[in-house]
C-alpha positions as CSV (number, residue, x, y, z in Angstrom):
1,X,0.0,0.0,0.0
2,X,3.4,2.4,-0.1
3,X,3.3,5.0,-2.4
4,X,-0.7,5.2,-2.6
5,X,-2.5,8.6,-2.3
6,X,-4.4,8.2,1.2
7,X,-7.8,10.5,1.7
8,X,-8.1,12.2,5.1
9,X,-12.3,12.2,6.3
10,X,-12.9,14.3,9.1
11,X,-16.5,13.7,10.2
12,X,-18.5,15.2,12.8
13,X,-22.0,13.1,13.9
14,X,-24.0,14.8,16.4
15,X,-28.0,14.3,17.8
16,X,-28.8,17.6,18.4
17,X,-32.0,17.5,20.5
18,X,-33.7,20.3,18.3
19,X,-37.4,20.2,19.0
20,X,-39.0,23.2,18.5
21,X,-41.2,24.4,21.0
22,X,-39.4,21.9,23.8
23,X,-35.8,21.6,23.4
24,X,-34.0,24.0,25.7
25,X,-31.8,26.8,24.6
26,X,-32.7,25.4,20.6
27,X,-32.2,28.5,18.4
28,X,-28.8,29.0,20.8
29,X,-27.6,25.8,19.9
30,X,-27.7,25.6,16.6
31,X,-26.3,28.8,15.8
32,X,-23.7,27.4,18.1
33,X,-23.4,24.3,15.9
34,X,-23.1,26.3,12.8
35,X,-20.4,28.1,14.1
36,X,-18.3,25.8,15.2
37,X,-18.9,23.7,12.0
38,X,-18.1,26.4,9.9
39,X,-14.9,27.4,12.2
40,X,-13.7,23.4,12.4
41,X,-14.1,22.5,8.4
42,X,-14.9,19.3,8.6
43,X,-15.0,17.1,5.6
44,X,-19.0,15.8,6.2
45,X,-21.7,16.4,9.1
46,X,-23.9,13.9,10.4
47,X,-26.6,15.6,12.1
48,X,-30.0,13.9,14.4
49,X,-33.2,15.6,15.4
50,X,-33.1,18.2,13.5
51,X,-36.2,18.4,13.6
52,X,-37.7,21.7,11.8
53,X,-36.9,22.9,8.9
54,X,-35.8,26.4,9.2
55,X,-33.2,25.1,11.7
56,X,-31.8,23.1,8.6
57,X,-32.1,25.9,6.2
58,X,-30.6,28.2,9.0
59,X,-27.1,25.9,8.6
60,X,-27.0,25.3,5.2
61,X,-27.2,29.5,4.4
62,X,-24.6,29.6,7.4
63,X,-22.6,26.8,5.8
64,X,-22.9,27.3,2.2
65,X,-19.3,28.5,1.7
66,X,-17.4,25.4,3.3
67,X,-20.2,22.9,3.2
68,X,-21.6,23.4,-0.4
69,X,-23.4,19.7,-0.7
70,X,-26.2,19.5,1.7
71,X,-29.4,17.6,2.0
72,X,-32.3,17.1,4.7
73,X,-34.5,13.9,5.1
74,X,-38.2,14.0,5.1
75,X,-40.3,11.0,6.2
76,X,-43.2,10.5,9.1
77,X,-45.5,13.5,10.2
78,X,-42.8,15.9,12.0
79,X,-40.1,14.5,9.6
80,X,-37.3,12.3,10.3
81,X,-35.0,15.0,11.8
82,X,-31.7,14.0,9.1
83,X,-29.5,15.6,7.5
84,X,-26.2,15.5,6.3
85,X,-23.5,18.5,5.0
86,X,-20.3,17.5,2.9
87,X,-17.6,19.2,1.3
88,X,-17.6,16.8,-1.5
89,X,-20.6,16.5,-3.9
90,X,-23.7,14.2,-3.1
91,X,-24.1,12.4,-6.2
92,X,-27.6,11.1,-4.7
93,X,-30.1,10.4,-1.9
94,X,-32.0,7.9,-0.3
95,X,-34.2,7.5,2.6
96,X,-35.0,4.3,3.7
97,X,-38.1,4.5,7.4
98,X,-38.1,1.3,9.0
99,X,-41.4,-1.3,9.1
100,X,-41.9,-0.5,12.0
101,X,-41.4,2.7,14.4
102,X,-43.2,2.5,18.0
103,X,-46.6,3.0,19.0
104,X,-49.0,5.6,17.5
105,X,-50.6,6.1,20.7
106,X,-47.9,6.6,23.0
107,X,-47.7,10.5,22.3
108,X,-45.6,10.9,25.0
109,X,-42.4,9.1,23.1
110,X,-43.5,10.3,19.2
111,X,-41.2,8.5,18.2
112,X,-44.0,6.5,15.5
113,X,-45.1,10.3,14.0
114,X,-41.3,11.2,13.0
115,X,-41.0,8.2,11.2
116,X,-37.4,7.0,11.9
117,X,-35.5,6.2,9.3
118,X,-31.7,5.8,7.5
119,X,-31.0,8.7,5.2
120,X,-28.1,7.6,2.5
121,X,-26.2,9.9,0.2
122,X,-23.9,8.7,-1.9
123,X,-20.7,10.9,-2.4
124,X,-18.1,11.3,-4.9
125,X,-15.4,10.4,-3.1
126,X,-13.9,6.9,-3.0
127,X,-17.2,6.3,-3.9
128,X,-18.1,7.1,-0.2
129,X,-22.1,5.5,1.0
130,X,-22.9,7.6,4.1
131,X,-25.9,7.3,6.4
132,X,-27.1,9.0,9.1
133,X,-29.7,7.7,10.8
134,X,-31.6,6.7,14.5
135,X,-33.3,4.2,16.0
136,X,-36.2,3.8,18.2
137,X,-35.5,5.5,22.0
138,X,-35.2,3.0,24.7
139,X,-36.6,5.0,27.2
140,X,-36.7,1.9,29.9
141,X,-33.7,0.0,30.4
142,X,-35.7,-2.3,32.7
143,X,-38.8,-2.9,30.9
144,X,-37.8,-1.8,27.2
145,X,-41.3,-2.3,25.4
146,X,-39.5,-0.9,22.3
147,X,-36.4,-3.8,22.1
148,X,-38.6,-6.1,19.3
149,X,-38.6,-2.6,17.4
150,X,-35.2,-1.2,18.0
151,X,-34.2,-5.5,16.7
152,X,-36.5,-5.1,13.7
153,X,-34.8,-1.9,12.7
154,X,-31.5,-3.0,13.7
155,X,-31.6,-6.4,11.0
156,X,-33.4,-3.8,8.2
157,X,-30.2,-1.4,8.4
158,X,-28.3,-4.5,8.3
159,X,-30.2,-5.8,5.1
160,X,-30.0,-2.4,3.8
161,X,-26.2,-1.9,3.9
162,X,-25.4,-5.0,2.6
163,X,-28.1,-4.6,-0.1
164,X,-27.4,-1.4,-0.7
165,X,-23.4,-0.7,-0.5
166,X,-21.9,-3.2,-3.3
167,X,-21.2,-0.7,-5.7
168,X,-19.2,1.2,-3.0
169,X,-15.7,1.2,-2.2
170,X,-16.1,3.0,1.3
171,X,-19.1,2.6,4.1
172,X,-19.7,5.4,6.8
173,X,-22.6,5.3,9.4
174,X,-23.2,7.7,11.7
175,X,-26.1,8.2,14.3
176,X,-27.9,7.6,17.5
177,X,-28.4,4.1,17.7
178,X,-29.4,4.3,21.1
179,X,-28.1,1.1,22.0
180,X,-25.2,0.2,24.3
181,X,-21.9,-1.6,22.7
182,X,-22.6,-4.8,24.4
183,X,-26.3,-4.6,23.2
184,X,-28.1,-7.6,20.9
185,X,-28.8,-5.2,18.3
186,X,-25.2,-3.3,18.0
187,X,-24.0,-6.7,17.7
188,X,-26.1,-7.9,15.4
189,X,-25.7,-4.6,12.9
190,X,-21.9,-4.7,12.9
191,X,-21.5,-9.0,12.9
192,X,-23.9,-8.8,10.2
193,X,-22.6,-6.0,8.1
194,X,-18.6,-6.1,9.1
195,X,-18.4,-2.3,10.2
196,X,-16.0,-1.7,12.4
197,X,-16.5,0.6,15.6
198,X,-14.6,3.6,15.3
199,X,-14.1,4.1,19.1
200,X,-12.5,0.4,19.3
201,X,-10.1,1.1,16.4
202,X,-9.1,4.9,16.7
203,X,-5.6,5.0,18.0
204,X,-6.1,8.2,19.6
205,X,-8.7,9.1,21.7
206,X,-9.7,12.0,23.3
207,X,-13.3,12.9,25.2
208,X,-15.5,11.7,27.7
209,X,-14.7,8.4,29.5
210,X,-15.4,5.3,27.8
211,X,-16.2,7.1,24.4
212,X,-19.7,8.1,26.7
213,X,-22.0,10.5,24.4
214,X,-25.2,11.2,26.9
215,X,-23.5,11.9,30.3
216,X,-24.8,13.0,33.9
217,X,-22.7,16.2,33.5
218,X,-24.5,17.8,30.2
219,X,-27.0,20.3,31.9
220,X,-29.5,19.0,29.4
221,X,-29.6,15.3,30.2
222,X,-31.7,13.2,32.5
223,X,-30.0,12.8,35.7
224,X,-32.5,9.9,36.4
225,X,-31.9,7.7,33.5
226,X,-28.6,7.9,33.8
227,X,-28.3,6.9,37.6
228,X,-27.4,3.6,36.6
229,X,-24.8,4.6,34.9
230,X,-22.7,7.2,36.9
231,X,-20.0,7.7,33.7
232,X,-23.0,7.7,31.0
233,X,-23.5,5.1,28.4
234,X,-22.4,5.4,24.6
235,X,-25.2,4.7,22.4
236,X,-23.6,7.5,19.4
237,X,-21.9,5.5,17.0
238,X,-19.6,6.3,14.2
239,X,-19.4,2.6,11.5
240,X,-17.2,2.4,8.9
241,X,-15.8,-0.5,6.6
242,X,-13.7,-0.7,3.3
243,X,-15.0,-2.9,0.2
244,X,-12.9,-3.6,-3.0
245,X,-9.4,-2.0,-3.2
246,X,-9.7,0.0,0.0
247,X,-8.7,0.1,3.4
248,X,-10.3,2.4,6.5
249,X,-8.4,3.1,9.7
250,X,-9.4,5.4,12.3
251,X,-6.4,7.8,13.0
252,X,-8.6,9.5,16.0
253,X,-11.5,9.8,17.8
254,X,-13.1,12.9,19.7
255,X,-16.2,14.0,22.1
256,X,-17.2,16.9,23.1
257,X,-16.9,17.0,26.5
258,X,-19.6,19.3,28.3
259,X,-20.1,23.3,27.5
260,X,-18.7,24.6,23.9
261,X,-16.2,26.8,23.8
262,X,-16.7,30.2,24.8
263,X,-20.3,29.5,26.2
264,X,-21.9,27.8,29.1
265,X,-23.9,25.3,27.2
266,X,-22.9,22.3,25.3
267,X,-24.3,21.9,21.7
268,X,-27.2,19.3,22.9
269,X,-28.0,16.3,25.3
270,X,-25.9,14.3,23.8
271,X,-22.2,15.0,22.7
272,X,-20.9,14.8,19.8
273,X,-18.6,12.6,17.9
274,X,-15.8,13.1,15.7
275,X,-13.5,11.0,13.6
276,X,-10.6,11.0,11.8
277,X,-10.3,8.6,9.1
278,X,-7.5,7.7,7.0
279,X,-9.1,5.6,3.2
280,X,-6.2,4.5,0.9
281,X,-6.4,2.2,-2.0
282,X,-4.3,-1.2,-1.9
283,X,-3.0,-3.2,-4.4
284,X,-6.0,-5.9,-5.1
285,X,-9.3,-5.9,-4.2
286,X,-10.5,-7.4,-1.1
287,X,-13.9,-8.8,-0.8
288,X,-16.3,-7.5,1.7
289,X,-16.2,-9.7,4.7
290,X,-18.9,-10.6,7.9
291,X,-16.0,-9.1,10.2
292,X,-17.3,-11.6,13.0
293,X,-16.8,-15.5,13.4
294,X,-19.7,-17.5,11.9
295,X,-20.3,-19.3,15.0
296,X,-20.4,-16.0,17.4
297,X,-22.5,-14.2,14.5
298,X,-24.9,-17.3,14.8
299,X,-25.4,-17.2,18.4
300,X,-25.9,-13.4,18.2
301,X,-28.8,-14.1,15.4
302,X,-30.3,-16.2,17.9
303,X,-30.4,-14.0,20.8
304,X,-32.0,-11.1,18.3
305,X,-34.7,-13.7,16.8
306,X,-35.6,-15.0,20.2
307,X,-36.1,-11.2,21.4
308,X,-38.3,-10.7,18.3
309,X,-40.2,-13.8,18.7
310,X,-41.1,-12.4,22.6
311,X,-42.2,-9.0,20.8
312,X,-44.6,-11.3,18.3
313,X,-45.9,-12.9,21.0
314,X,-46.6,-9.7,22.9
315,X,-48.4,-8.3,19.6
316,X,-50.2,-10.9,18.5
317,X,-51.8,-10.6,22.4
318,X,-52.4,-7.1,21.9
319,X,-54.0,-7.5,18.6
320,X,-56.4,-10.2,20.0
321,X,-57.6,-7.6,22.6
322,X,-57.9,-4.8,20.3
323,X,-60.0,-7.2,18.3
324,X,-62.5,-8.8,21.0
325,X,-63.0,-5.1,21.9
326,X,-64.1,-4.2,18.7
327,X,-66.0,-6.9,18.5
328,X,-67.8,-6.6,21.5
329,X,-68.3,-2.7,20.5
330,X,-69.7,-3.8,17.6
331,X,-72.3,-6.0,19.1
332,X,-73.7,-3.4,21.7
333,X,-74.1,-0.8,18.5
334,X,-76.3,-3.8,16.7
335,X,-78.3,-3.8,20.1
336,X,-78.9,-0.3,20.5
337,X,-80.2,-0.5,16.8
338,X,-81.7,-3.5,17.2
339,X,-83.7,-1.9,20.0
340,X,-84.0,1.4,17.9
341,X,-85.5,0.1,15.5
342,X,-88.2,-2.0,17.7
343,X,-89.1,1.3,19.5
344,X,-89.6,2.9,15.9
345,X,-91.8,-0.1,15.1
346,X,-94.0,0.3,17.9
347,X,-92.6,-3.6,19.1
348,X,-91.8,-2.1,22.1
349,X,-93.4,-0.1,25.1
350,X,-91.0,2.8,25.3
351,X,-87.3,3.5,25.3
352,X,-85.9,2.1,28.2
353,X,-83.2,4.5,28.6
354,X,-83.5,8.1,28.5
355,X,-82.6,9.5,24.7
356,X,-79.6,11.6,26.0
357,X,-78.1,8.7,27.4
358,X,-79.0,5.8,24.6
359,X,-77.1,8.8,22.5
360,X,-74.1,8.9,24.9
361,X,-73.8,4.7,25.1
362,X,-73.9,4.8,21.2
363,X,-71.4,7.3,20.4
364,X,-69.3,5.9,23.3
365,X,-70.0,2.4,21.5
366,X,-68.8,3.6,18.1
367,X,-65.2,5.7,19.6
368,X,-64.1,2.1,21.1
369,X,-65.0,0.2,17.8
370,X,-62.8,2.5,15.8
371,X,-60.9,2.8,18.1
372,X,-60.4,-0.8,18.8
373,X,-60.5,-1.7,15.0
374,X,-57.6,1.1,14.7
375,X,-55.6,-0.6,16.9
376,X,-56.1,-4.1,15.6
377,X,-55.2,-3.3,12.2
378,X,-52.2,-1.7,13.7
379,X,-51.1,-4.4,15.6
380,X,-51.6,-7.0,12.3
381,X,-49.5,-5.2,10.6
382,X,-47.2,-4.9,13.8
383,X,-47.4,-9.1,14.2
384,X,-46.8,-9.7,10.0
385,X,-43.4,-7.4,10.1
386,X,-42.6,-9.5,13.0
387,X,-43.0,-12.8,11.7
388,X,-41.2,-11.6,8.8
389,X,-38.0,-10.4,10.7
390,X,-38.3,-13.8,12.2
391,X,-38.2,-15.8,9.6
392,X,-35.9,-13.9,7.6
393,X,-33.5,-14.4,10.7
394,X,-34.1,-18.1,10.5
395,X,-33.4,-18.4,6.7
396,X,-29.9,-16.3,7.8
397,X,-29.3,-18.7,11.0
398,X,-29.3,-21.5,9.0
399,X,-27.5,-20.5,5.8
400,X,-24.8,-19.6,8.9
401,X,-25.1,-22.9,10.3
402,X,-24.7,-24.8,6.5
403,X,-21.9,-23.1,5.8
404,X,-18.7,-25.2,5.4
């Protein structure tokens, strides 16, 4: 590999907690970001929760001179908050939201009406495939309703890369996986793809302890979540592996560490990640490889599937009670009309409830059979993407297993 030219990728990947309306200190934060991004030069920005659109436009006016390649991600109801900057021009775009995205009625998470998904773009350079991208929020460590979800995304990114990134020569992710290094799905994403963690492979590091990205020092956090945790967990992630003629090391890896300069805030809850990557071409190609030993990548398939199969099981409960409710809401509507219509007909006496009420039980009646019938169709489709993660899983256990 002497004598080869070698690119130098300085990326920046940050989830910047920008909701308008509810995030603290927003506007001052991403005027903050802007600066510093147009200050630092780096060569591409991965950016989370970005959530309005103004915001974005805000940067890209800001950045325009260093960062002339930009694009923003829409998908869901709010949008999916992604976007990505780049000195090098974006040849083209793809966003990919996952099957399935949490629960429409738990309003308090939203994280269904955003519509997570992986934003691609496809650069010029090397050709270079970058995503940017976040999965469901755990929110509860101890009872994470969300983990057959966060799998089911977790395998479709995998799927997607692999599907999705033969024609490139270099593979960057970048995001807010929310997951821990030593969780199922991490495991599963990079045993099943071959990325390589840039925190395990930089040799220089510099930042918060243990690589940590949400931390009980950032004013913005959750002290509570975190007590668990007294240095702070890592669940922001920069990926990367080589394909063909190329090789990927990670020369060095930063966080932020707390307040920006010069102010007395920090650019969001979580802090952010940087990398400096070193991409040279070799003499022959190299094809792209599991980066994991079959048998550990096996076992690992197994843990995720039986996780998914306890989140079908759990679905395919819920959508039974969704559908005995509307089923039962259903029936009392035929009895109210049943005995509508015999009061009508003169087949019986009088009404045997007041009007006002008989009004009030039938529009009661008719809320819980749509809403029940919402919620059943919701959880079919919830128990069919499932069952299809499951089995797709199987069909990859087992090629794994026949494998000489």
């Amino acid at each position: 590999m002497e004598g080869q030219p070698t690119l130098r990728l300085r990326i920046f990947d940050l989830n910047c907690w920008a909701i308008r309306y509810l995030s603290k200190r927003r506007q001052e934060r991403v005027q903050l970001i802007g600066d510093t991004l147009r200050r630092e030069g780096f060569d591409l920005v991965l950016l989370q929760e970005v959530w309005s659109e103004q915001d974005y436009s805000d940067l890209r006016v800001k950045l325009a001179g260093c960062y002339p390649f930009s694009h923003y991600f829409r998908s869901g109801v709010i949008g999916s908050g992604l976007c990505v900057f780049s000195r090098f021009p974006i040849l083209d775009t793809l966003l990919y939201q996952y099957s399935l995205n949490g629960y429409p009625y738990m309003l308090q998470h939203g994280d269904w009406f955003c519509g997570k998904s992986v934003g691609v773009s496809v650069g010029a350079t090397a050709p270079l495939l970058s995503l940017s991208l976040q999965l469901h929020a755990e929110y509860c460590r101890e009872k994470d309703a969300y983990l057959p979800h966060r799998l089911v995304q977790a395998w479709e990114l995998a799927q997607f890369i692999r599907h999705t990134s033969k024609a490139a020569d270099v593979v960057l992710l970048g995001g807010d996986l929310n997951m821990h290094p030593e969780d199922v799905g991490i495991r599963l994403l990079r045993g099943w793809t071959g990325l390589r963690d840039a925190f395990a492979e930089a040799v220089r590091f510099e930042g918060c302890k243990n690589g940590c990205t949400l931390v009980p020092d950032n004013c913005f956090t959750d002290k509570s979540e975190l007590l668990p945790f007294p240095l702070g967990i890592r669940i922001d992630y920069i990926l990367y592996k080589a394909i063909s003629s190329f090789t990927v090391k990670c020369e060095e890896l930063k966080t932020t560490t707390g307040p920006a300069l010069g102010t007395d805030i920090p650019f969001s809850d979580h802090e952010a990640v940087m990398a400096t990557l070193h991409v040279q071409r070799q003499g022959q190609p190299v094809g792209a490889t599991l980066g994991a030993a079959d048998l550990v990548l096996a076992d690992v398939v197994t843990e995720a599937r039986t996780e998914v199969g306890v989140g079908l099981r759990a679905a395919q409960r819920q959508r039974y009670s969704s559908g005995r409710m509307a089923v039962l809401a259903l029936l009392l509507l035929l009895l109210q009309a049943a005995a509508a219509l015999g009061t009508l007909a003169g087949l019986g006496a009088e009404q045997p409830f007041p009007k006002l009420s008989f009004c009030l039980l039938a529009f009661l009646a008719l809320g819980v059979l749509v809403l029940a019938t919402g919620l059943h169709l919701f959880h079919t489709m919830e128990v069919k993407m499932l069952h299809s993660t499951e089995d797709q899983m199987w069909m990859a256990l087992r090629a794994l297993q026949e494998r000489p």
